[in-house]
N, C-alpha and C positions, 0 to 999 in steps of 0.2 A: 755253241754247238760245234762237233768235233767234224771232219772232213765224212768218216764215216756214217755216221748218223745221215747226212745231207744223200749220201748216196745210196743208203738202203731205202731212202725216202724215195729216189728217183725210181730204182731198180722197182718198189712195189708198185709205184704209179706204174710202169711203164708193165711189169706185168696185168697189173688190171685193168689198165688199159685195155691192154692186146684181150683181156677176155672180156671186158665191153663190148670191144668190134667184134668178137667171135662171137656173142648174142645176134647182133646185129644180124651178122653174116647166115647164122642157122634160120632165122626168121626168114630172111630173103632166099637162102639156096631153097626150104622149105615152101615159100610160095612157086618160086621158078621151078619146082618139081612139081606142084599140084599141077601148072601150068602145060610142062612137057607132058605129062599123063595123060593128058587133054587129048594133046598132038599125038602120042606112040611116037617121041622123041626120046631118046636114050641121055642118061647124064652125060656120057663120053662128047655127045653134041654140042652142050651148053657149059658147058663146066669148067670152067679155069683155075689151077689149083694155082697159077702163078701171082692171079689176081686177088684172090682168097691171100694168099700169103702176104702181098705187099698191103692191102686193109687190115690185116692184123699188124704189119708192124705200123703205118700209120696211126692203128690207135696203142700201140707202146708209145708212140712221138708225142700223141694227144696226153695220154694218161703219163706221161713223164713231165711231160708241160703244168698240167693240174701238181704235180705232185709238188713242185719248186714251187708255186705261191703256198702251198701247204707245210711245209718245211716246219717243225717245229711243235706243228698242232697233235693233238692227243691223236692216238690210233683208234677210233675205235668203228663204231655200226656205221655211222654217218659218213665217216672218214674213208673208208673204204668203198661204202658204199657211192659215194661222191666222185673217187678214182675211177670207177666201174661206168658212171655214168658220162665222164671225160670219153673215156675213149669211145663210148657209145656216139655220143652225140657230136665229138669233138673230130670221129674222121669224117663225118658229112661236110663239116666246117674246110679243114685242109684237103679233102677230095675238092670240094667244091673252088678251092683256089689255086689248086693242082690243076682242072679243067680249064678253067679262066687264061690263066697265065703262060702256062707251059705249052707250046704249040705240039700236035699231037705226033 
């Protein structure tokens, strides 16, 4: 396998990743918005778009992560749909070791 090959492998992880966590992320802004509706809380109040930003690229890290043991394997439904699930599940993983570790 040629240098390139190896790094469109990363580059697609790392994009579906990032739109893993972006699932993630609308599930969650969309409950904390039923939530503030509750209250007559404005998005401007709860809403971090810097935080939003650093979990998307956390799940490009995740989905780039998945993608190098993947190196090699056929592209197809599973395969993608596997990267997508990386970043999904895989920034709870490295948030969760980001809070652990890193003092705040």
């Amino acid at each position: 396998m040629d240098v390139t090959t190896a790094v469109l492998y990363v580059v697609l992880g790392a994009l579906l990743g990032a739109v893993g966590q972006g699932t993630r992320a609308v599930v969650g802004i969309k409950k904390r918005s039923d939530q503030a509706a509750m209250k007559n809380e404005e998005m401007k109040e709860w809403f971090d778009l810097n935080r939003l930003l650093f979990s998307l690229v956390i799940g490009a890290i995740a989905g780039s992560f998945a993608a190098v043991f993947l190196v090699g394997m056929e592209i197809d439904r599973e395969f993608l749909l596997g990267l997508i699930a990386a970043g999904y599940a895989g920034t709870d993983f490295i948030e969760g070791i980001i809070e652990t570790k890193l003092p705040a």
